[in-house]
N, C-alpha and C positions, 0 to 999 in steps of 0.2 A: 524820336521816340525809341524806346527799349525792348516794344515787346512785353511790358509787366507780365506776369500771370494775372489771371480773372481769381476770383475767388464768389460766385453767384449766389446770394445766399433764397434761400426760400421765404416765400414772403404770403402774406395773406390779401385779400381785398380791402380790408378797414385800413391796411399799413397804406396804401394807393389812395384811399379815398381822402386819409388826412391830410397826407403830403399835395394834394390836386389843388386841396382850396387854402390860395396862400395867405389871403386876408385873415383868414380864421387862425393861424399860424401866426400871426401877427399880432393879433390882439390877445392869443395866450401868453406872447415874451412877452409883449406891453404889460399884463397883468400879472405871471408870475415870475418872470426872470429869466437866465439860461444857466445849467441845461435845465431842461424838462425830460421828466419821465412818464409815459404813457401805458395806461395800463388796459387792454380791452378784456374787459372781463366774459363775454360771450363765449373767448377760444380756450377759459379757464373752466366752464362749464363741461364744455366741449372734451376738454383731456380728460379731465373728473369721470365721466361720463364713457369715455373708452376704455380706461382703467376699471371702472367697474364691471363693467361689460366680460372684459377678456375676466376678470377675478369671479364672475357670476358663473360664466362660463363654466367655468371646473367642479363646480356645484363644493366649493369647500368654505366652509365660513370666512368671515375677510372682514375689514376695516383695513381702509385706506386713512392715511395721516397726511397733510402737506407741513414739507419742513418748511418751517418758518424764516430760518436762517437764509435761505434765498432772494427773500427781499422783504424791506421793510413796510412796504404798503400794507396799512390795516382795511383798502378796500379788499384784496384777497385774502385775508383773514375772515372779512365778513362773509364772502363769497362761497370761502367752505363751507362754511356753519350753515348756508341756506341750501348749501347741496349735499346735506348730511354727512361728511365727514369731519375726521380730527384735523387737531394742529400741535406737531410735535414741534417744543418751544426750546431754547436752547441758550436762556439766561431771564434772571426776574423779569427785566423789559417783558419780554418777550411773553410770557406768563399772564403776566398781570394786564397788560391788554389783550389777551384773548379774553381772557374772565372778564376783562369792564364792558369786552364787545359784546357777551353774552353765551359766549360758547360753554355747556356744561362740562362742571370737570368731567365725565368721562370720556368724553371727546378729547380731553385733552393729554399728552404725555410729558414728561419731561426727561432730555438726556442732554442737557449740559455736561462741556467735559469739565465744569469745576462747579461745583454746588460746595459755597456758605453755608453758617449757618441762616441768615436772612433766607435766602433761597429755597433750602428744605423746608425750612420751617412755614414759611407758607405755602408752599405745595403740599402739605401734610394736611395743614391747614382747612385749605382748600380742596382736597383729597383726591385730590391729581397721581397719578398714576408715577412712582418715581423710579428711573432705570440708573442702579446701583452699577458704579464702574470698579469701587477699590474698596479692602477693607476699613478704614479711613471713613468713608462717606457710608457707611453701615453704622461703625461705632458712632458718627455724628448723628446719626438719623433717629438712631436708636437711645440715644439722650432726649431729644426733643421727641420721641413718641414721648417716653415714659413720663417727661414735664406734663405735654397735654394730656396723658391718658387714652391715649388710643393705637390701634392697631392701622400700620400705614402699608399701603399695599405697592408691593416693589416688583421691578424686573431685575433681571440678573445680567447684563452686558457682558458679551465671553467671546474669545479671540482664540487665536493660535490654533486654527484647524487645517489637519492636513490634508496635502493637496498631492497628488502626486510623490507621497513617500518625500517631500518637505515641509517644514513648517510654514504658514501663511503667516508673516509678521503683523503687528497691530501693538501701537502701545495704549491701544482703548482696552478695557475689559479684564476679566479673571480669564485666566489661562484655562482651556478647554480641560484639561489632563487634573487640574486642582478643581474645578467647580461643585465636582459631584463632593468631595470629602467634607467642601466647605461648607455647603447647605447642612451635609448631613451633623457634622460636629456644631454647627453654629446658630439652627433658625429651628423653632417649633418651640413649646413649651417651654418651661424651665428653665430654656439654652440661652448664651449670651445676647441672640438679638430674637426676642421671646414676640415684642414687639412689632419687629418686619414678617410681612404675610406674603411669601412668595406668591405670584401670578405667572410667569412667563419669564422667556429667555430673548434678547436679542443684538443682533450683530450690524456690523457696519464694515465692510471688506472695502481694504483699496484694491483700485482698479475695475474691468469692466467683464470679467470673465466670467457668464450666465455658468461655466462646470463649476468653479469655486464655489458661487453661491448654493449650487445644486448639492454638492459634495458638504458644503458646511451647514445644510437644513438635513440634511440625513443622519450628520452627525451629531447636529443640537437633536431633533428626532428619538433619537436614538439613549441619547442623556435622560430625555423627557421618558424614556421608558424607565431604564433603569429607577432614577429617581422618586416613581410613583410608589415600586416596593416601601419607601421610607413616609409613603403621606405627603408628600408634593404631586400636588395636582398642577400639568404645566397648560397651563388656559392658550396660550398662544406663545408664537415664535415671531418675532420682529424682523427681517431685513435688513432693516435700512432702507436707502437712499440708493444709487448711483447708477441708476438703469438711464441706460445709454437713450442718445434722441440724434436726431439727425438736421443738420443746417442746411447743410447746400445742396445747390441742386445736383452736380454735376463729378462724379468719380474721379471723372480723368482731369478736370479742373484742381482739383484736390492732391491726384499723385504728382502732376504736373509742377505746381508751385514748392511739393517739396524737393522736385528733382532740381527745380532752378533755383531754390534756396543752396540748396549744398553747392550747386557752381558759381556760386555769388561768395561764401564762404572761400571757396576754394580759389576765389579769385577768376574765377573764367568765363566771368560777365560782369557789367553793372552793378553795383549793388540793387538788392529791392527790398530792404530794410535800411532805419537808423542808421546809419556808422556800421553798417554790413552786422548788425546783430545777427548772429546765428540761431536765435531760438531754440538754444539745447547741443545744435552741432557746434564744433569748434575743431581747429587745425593743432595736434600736437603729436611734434615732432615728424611734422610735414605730412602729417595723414590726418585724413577727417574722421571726427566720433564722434561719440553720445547721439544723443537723439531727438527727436522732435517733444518740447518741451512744454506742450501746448494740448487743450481737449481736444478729442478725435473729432475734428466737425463735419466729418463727411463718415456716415456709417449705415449700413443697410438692412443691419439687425438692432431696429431700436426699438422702445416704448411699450406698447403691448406686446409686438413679437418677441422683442428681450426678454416681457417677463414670463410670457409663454413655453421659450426655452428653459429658464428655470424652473416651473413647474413640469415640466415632462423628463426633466432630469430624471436618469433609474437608478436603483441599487441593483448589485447585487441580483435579485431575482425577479430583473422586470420593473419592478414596480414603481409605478414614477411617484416622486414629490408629492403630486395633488393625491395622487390616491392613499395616500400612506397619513397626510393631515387630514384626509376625511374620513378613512378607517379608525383613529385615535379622537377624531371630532377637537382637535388644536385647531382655534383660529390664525389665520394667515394674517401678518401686520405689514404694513409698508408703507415708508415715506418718503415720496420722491419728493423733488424740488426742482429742479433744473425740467426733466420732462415733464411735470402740470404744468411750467410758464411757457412752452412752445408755443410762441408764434403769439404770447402774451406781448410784450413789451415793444417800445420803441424808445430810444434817449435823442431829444432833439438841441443841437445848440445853435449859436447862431454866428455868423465868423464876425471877428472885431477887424482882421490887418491882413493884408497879407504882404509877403518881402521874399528876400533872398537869405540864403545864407550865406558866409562866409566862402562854402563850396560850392557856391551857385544854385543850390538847392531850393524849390519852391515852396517858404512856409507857409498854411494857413491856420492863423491864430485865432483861437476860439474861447467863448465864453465858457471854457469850462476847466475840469482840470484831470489829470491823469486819472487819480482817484477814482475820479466819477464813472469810469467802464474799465474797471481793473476786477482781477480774480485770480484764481490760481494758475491760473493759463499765461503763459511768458506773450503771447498776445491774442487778439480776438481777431480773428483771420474770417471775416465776413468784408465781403465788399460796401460801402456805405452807401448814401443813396443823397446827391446835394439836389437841395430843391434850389436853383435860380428864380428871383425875382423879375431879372429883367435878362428874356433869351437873345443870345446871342448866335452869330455864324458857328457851329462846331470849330470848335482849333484846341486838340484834344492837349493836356498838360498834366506832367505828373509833382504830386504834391506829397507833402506830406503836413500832417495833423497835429499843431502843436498847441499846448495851452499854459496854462494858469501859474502856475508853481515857480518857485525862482530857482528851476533846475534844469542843466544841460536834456537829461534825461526825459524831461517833463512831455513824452509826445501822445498823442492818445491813443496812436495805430501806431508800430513801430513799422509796418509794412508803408511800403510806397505805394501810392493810389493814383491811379490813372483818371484825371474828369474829363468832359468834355468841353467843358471851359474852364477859365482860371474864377475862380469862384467870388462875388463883390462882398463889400462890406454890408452885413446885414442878410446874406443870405445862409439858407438851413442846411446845417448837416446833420443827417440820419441814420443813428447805427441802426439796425436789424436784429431784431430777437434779443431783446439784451435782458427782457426779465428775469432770466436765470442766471443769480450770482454776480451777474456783471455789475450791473447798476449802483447797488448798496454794499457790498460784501468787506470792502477796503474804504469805502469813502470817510475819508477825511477834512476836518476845517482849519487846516494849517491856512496862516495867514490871515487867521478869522475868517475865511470865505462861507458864505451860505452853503447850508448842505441843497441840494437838489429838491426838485419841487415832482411830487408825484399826485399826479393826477388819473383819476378813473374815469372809463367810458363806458359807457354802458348804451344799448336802442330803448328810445320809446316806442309806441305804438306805433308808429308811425314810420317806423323802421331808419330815424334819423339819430346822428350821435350826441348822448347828456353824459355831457364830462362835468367830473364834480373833486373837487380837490380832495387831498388823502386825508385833513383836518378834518372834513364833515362827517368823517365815522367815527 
């Protein structure tokens, strides 16, 4: 053995209590296939419910959204709607099963980064809340008001704020520096888009920096003033998305695996990836760069405390964020994704083979395929969790995770994983946490392959699990 690094990921009791009873694990492949995606709707409630909490907290008005683009399950679509918030959609799909779920449009938002005409037109339609990125999808918007006769109510999506005396890049939105001219030359009365009824302003920042988002609601803020001299009343300020959450358990786990990444690179161990992938580092011109290429999964400033730090952001004289939206009475928007599925999902498959490779390498070949726990992340650095059917003496082996697709590349961990035995035909492997982005975000059916099978769980009375497929909503 090598020594792998650990990577321990945080786990809840329902992830323990599925994996315990194997029979029942058994007759879901029997019934649905591999992989399977598991959804516990309880710990859905649960974020819902902290996120409100910290946002009550500040005594500022608030509406919470779940982006929908995080996974396709329509049980947590229905999940919001019974725990009274929105669902920000981010294509017709997406839309129109909310609406057949039952969710009222004002619950709902839409900020697709390409809206049709199909697309507006029935969000107009259906008088769903629409967040305007270019002029393009103003002058389209504003055709199809005037065909149906009516007045559509729009956000304004706006980028380019600065941060520290630079520009924050985004190629989403109207540029912060042109917003205010455009409303004023273009929306009200008369004006070419006479049609659109301003509402609100909102953004979408990369990266995970609570001073950006602070600095760029003081500056939409700030717009929202000026702008009211002209008769735009700004009802709320949107966010976005990307408030950080935390996976593992363990920090030094965490710095550890990327110190022995870069000496695996550098050649001055083992490899403990793929064909030594670097995950963002690489050797050029005999020195090692770039960086780690992958979500931050170990962080200690996450989810309500993240958005906590944003709110108590100051300007200038003190005054923080919350007190500054509740002095002006702007309601606060936000739509996470990745932090309401914590500690939601689990993807279970089931192994078909296992072999060597070429470099003597331990493959184990699974029913599933890359796609299936892919995101923007160059890999998912949680340690997985195999259930054995039949235990054996410990005689620990390192493996690596390959499937479906008819490509070199095809692995599902590009990291090297350490089990505690070599794993049989038929028994489960368990990714951790995967309901955010992992699951659905990439999946693909090259080869005609089935898309993945999601199923909901939910207690009854009785405090036992009713799992119910994603069909029956």
């Amino acid at each position: 053995m090598h020594n792998l690094p650990k990577l321990t990921p945080i786990t809840s009791k329902w992830m323990h209590e599925i994996l315990a009873k194997k029979g029942r694990l058994e007759n879901l492949f029997n019934e649905f296939g591999s992989p399977l995606n598991l959804h516990f709707l309880p710990e859905f409630d649960r974020n819902i419910s902290a996120f409100k909490k910290t946002l009550d907290n500040f005594g500022i008005k608030n509406q919470l959204f779940y982006a929908r683009k995080a996974n396709k399950s329509k049980s947590l679509v229905d999940r919001a709607h019974k725990n009274g918030i929105g669902v920000d959609t981010a294509s017709f799909r997406e839309l129109q099963q909310c609406l057949g779920l039952g969710l009222p449009p004002k619950n709902l938002v839409l900020t697709a980064a390409i809206k049709n005409e199909k697309l507006l037109r029935f969000a107009a339609k259906n008088n769903v809340l629409i967040i305007l990125d270019n002029e393009d999808e103003c002058k389209l918007l504003q055709q199809i008001a005037e065909k149906l006769k009516i007045s559509v109510n729009v956000g304004f999506r706006i980028s380019g704020f600065i941060y520290k005396n630079e520009k924050l890049y985004s190629r989403f939105g109207f540029d912060i520096s042109e917003i205010e001219t455009f409303l004023n030359q273009h929306l009200g009365k008369e004006k070419t888009f006479k049609n659109l009824h301003f509402t609100g302003f909102h953004f979408h920042l990369d990266g995970y920096s609570t001073e950006q988002r602070g600095e760029a609601l003081l500056q939409t803020l700030a717009i929202s003033e000026r702008i009211q001299e002209n008769g735009f009343t700004t009802e709320f300020i949107d966010i976005g998305g990307g408030i950080l959450m935390n996976y593992l358990q363990s920090e030094s786990e965490w710095n550890n695996f990327q110190e022995e990444l870069k000496k695996a690179v550098k050649n001055e161990r083992e490899e403990i990836t793929f064909n030594n992938n670097g995950l963002g580092f690489e050797i050029v011109e005999k020195k090692l760069q770039g960086k780690l290429a992958t979500y931050p999964y170990f962080n200690t400033l996450n989810k309500e405390n993240f958005l906590e730090k944003i709110l108590q952001h100051t300007n200038e004289n003190d005054s923080t964020v919350a007190e500054i939206l509740k002095e002006k009475n702007i309601e606060l928007r936000l739509e996470p994704g990745r932090s309401l599925l914590d500690q939601v999902g689990l993807t279970l498959a089931k192994v078909a083979f296992r072999k060597k490779d070429s470099k003597g390498r331990n493959l184990i070949g699974l029913e599933m395929n890359m796609s299936q726990l892919q995101s923007s992340s160059a890999d998912f650095l949680l340690d997985p969790i195999v259930v054995n059917f039949e235990e054996k003496p410990e005689d620990k082996t390192e493996v690596y995770f390959v499937s479906g697709y008819c490509l070199e590349r095809d692995v599902v961990l590009k990291r090297k994983i350490e089990v505690n035995q070599l794993p049989e035909i038929g028994d489960v492997v368990a990714f951790i946490n995967t309901a955010g982005y992992m699951m659905h975000f990439f999946e693909t059916q090259a080869h005609l392959f089935e898309l993945s099978t999601n199923l909901a769980i939910d207690r009854n009375s009785e405090n036992n699990f009713k799992i119910k497929a994603d069909e029956e909503f």
